[in-house]
N, C-alpha and C positions, 0 to 999 in steps of 0.2 A: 198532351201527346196521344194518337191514336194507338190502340194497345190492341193485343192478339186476345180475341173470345177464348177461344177452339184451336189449339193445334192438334194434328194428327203427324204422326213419325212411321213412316215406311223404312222399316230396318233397324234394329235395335244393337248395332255391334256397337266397333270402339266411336265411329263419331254419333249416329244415331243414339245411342244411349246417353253421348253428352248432349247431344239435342236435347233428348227427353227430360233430363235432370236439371237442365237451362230453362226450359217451359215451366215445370213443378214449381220449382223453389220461387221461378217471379210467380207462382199462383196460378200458372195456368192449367185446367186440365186437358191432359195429353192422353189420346187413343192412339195404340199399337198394332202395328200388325208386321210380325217378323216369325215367318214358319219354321225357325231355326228351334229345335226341341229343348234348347238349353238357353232361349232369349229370357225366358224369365228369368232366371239367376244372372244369366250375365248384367242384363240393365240393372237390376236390386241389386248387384256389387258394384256399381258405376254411382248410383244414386245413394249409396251409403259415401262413397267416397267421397261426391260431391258437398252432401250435409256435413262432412267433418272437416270440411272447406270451409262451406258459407261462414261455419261456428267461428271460426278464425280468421275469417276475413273480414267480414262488418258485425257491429256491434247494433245498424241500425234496425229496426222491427220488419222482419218478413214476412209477406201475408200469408194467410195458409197455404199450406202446399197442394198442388191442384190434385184433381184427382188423378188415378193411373187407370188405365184398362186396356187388357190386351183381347183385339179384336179376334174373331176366326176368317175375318176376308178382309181382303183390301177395300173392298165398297162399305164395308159398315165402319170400317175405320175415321172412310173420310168423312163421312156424311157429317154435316152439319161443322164444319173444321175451317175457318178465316185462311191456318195457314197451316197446308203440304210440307212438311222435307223430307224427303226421300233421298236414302241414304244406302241404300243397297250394292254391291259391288262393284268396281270398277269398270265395267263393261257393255262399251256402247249397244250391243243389242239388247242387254235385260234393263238398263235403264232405262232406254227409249219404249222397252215395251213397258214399262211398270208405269213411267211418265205417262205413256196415251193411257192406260185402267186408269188411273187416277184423274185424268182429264175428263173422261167421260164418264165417271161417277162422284166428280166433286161438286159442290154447290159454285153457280156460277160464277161470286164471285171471291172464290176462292183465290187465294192466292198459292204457287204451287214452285215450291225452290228445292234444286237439288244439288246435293253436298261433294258434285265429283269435284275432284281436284286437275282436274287439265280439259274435260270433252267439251269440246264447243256445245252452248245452248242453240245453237241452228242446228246443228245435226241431232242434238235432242229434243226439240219440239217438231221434228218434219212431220210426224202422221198425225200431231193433237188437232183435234178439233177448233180448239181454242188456244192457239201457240201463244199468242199477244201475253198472260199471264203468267208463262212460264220463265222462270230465270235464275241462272245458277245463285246458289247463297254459301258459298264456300268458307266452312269456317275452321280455325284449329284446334288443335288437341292440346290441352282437353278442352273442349265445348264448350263446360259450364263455368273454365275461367278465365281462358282468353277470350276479349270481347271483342277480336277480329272478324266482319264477316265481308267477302270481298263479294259483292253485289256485278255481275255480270249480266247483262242482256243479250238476246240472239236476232237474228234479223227481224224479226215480226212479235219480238218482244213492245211491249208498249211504252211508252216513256211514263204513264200513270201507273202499271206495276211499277215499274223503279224506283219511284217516288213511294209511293204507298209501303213498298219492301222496306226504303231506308228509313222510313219514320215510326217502321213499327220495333224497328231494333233498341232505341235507346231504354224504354223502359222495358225490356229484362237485360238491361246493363250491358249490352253490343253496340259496336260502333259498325256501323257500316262504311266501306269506303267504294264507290262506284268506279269498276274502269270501265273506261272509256269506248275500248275498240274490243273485242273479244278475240282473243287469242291462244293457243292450246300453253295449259299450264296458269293461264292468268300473271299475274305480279309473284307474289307470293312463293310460290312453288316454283317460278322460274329463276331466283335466285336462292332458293333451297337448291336445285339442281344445280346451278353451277360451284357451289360450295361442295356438294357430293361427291362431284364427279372429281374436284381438284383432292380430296380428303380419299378418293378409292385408291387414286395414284400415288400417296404419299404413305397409304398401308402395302400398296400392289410393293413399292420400291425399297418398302423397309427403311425409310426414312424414320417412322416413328410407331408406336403402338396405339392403338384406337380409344386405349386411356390417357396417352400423353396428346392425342389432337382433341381429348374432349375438353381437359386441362386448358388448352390454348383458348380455346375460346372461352369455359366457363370465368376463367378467371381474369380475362381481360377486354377483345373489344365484344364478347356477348353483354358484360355489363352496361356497356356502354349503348351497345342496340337496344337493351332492355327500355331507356328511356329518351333514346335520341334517335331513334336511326342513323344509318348511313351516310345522309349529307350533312345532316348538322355535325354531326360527330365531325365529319371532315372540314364543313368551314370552319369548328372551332380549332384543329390542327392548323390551317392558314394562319391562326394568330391575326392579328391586329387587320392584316392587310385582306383578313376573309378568305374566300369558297376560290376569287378568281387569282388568289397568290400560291394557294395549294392545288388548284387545277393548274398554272405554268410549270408548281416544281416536281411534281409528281406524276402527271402526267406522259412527258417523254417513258415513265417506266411502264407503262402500257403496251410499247412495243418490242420491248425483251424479251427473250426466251426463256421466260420460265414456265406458264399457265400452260397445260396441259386439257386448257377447257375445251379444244375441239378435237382431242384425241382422246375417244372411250375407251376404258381401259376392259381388259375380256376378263369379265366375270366366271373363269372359271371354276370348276370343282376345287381347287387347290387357295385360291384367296378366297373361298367363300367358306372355307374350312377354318384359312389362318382368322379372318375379321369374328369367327361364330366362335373359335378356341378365347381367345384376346378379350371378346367381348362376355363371355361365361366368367373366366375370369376377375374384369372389371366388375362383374355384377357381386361376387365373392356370395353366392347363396342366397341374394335377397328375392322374394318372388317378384313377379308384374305386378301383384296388386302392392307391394310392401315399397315398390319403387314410384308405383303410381302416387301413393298415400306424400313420398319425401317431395318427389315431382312438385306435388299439391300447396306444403307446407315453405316449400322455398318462392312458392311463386304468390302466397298468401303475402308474405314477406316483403318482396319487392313490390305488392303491390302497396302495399301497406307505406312502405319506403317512400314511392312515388305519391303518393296520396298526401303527404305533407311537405311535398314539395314545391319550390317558388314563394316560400313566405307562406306558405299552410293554404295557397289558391288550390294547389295538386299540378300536377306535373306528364303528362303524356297519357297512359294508361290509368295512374294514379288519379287522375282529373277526371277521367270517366268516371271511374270508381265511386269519387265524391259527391259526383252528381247525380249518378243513381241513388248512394244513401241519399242525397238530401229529396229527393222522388220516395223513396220509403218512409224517411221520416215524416215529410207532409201527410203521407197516407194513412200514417201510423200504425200501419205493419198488421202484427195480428192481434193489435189492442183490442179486449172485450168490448163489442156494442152494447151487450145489458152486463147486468152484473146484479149480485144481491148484497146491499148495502148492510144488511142487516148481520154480517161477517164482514172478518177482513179480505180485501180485494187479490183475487189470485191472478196476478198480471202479468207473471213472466214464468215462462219454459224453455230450458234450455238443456244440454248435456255437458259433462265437463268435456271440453276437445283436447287434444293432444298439446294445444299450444298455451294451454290454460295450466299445465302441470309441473312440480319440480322434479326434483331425481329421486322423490320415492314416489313420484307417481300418484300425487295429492295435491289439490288446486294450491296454487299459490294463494298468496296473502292478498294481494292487490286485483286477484281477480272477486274475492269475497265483493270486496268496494263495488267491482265495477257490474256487478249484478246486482248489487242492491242501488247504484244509481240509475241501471237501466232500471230498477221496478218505479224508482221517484219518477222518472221522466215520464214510463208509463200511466204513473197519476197525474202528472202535469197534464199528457195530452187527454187526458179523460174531462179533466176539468175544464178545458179549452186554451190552456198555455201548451200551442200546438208550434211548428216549425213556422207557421207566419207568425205568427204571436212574438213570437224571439226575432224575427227576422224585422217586426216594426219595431223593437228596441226596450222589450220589455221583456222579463221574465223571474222565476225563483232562482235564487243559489243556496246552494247548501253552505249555510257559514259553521256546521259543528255537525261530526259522527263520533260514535263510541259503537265498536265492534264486537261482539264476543265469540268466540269460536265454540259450538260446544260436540263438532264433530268433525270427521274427513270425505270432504267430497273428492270421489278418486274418478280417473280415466274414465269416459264414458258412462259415468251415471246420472241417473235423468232425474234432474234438481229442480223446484218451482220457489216461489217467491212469491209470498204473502204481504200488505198495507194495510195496515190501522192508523187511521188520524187520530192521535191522540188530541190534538187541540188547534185552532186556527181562530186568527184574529185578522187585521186589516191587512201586517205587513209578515207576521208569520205563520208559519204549516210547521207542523209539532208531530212527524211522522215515526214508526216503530215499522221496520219489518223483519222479517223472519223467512229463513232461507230454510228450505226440507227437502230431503231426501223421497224423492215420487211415488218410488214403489212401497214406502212403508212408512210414511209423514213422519218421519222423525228431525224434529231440528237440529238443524246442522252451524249455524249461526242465527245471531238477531243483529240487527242495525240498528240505532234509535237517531234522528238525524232531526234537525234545525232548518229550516230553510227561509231566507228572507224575501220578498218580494223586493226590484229592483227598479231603476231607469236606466240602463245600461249607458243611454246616449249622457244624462247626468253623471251618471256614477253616483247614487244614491239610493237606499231605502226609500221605495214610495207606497202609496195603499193599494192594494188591486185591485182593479175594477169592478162593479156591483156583479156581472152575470161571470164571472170567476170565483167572484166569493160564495157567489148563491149556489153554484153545484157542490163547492168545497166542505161548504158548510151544512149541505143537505145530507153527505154522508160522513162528515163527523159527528152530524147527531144522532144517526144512526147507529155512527161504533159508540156512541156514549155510554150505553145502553150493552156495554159487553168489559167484562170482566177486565181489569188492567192486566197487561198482559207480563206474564214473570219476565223480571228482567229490566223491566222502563224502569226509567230513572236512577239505575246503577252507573257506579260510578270506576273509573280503572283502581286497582288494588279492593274495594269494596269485599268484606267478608260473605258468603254468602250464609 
């Protein structure tokens, strides 16, 4: 897949910042430029929010996080940058002028997308120099977790940007979907607005409170958009007989008087009042960033949901998902390239996240496990039992752990993860690790685990191959040579 070097982000508010924390976390580094005196804080509260995403939403290894820099011009921003978003307000004259600066100070062949939600790309590339590479890349909130980006062209847009736009999307885990004709509003936002404007009329009419129409949707056909859209949703309401038995019975109701979609209703001082009273209320105290954080954790969820869906292929959104981890895992994330053999291997960093916790606010049980199986896999891929390695039919499984707890990892504390081979032969790896608290190396658990080597396609123990065993065995005899570590070879109920 062709992947982004250099991005640069023009505008750092709410979508702009999910730009930026989209770039970071797939490894990109992202240069800034947003003259807003409070962009620093604002993006560093967007980018904390998003890492307490990623944390609970893949389990797979992410490469480092790119670098951040906030520029003093919009020329040193771009310079040297694959790909533009600009993302600065709604308004066709400062985008079209920010568009042409960045046109005539980006590297040629830049590629240059901007995040409006409705302005035609012909009316924003009329004075560039170079209009062919410019094209809208419209994407939602938030940014860095819906992988929506609606890929628009404008007249002297190129059909080679379009292509090149949409292939760089999958690997930071965005789908791009191209339309066709460009239109003011796009797809997207043009059925956002017709749901709005029927939802202003039904608060305008006191038909219901703006927590009983969120109600409607959250808890019924929004679930069902979440992983089916629109039409499937509907030919599966046809039943048996499909799309064209629910398009005869349903249809006739399209010409009823009920839709109120081409009468705007007047936003005066007085429903802008009731919807801002109604809507403080539904909030009951929580801030923006405390709703954005729930937003965050409910949508980690569903995607999560969808990710084991169809028989565990994945399922709409879910299925992206999968297949970005499995583009992580091939990569191996941010597994150490050197390391010093002569200690045990420090392979995994992480923080506890919010969805890692119980009700006093201390990792679960089953999350211990599952950080010390991401440090085992992290030594798989070290040794070359990599994502192809499993994928031709071979790999380790863990056939025995024994856990000890000997502290609490709480909310947000930044925990690593230590490996010593204690011993390896043809078809076993005889591993110990040790889970500590960052700021002050104190262990917090040990693991001690079994692993066998397999044929997955047999379903048997077999021996593993010589250039697997020769790295495995190059740093078990390195740990030979180090003290056994307290705790190997205890057993549950064991005296200490």
């Amino acid at each position: 897949m062709t992947k982004i070097s250099k991005a640069a982000c023009i505008g750092g508010g709410v979508i702009g910042g999910g730009w930026i924390a989209r770039f970071l976390l797939a490894g990109i580094d992202v240069d800034v430029f947003d003259p807003h005196p409070e962009a620093g804080r604002i993006v560093g509260e967007v980018i904390a929010n998003a890492e307490k995403a990623y944390a609970m939403l893949t389990g797979a290894p992410l490469p480092p996080r790119g670098r951040l820099r906030f520029c003093p011009t919009l020329a040193e921003a771009v310079t040297d940058a694959d790909w533009i978003q600009e993302s600065v307000p709604e308004r066709l004259d400062l985008k079209r002028r920010v568009l042409t600066e960045i046109d005539a100070t980006a590297c040629p062949d830049a590629l240059i997308g901007s995040s409006t939600s409705g302005l035609l790309p012909t009316d924003l590339q009329r004075d560039m120099t170079h209009p062919e590479r410019l094209f809208v890349a419209h994407p939602y909130n938030p940014v860095y977790l819906l992988p929506l980006v609606e890929i628009v062209g404008g007249a002297k847009t190129s059909p080679a940007t379009i292509q090149a736009a949409m292939e760089r999307l999958p690997p930071i885990g965005m789908k791009g979907v191209h339309i066709a004709k460009e239109i003011e509003a796009f797809v997207g936002d043009r059925l956002l607005e017709a749901l709005w404007r029927e939802a202003l009329w039904l608060i305008h009419d006191d038909i219901c409170t703006v927590e009983t129409l969120d109600d409607v949707i959250r808890y019924s056909f929004g679930l069902r958009w979440a992983q089916m859209g629109l039409f499937q949703t509907y030919r599966i309401a046809g039943g048996e007989a499909g799309m064209r038995h629910f398009l005869a019975q349903f249809g006739p109701c399209l010409a009823w008087p009920w839709t109120k979609l081409t009468d705007v209703v007047d936003l005066d001082d007085a429903l802008i009042e009731k919807i801002g009273r109604q809507s403080d209320e539904q909030a009951d105290g929580l801030s923006i960033r405390a709703l954005e954080r729930i937003r965050d954790e409910n949508l980690v969820g569903i995607l999560q949901a969808l990710k084991g869906g169809d028989g565990g292929k994945g399922w709409g959104a879910g299925k992206l998902l999968k297949d970005f981890e499995q583009s992580l895992w091939a990569e191996g994330g941010g597994a150490p390239q050197s390391f010093d053999p002569s200690k045990p291997l420090r392979l995994v960093e992480t923080k506890v996240s919010p969805a890692w916790v119980d009700y006093n606010g201390h990792m679960t049980e089953h999350r211990y496990l599952q950080v010390f199986g991401d440090t085992s896999d992290a030594l798989l891929r070290l040794i070359g039992v990599d994502l192809a390695y499993v994928e031709a039919g071979q790999s380790y499984y863990t056939v025995e752990s024994h856990i000890r707890h000997l502290g609490e990892a709480k909310l947000g504390q930044a925990i690593h993860s230590t490996c010593r081979i204690l011993s390896v032969d043809e078809k076993r790896l005889h591993l110990f690790h040790t889970l500590c608290d960052t700021a002050t190396g104190e262990p917090l658990a040990t693991a001690e685990q079994m692993l066998l080597h397999v044929d997955s396609k047999a379903g048997k123990a077999t021996p593993a191959p010589v250039a697997v065993l020769d790295k495995v065995k190059a740093i078990a005899s390195a740990h030979a040579a180090l003290a056994l570590p307290e705790g190997a070879g205890r057993y549950v109920g064991q005296k200490r």
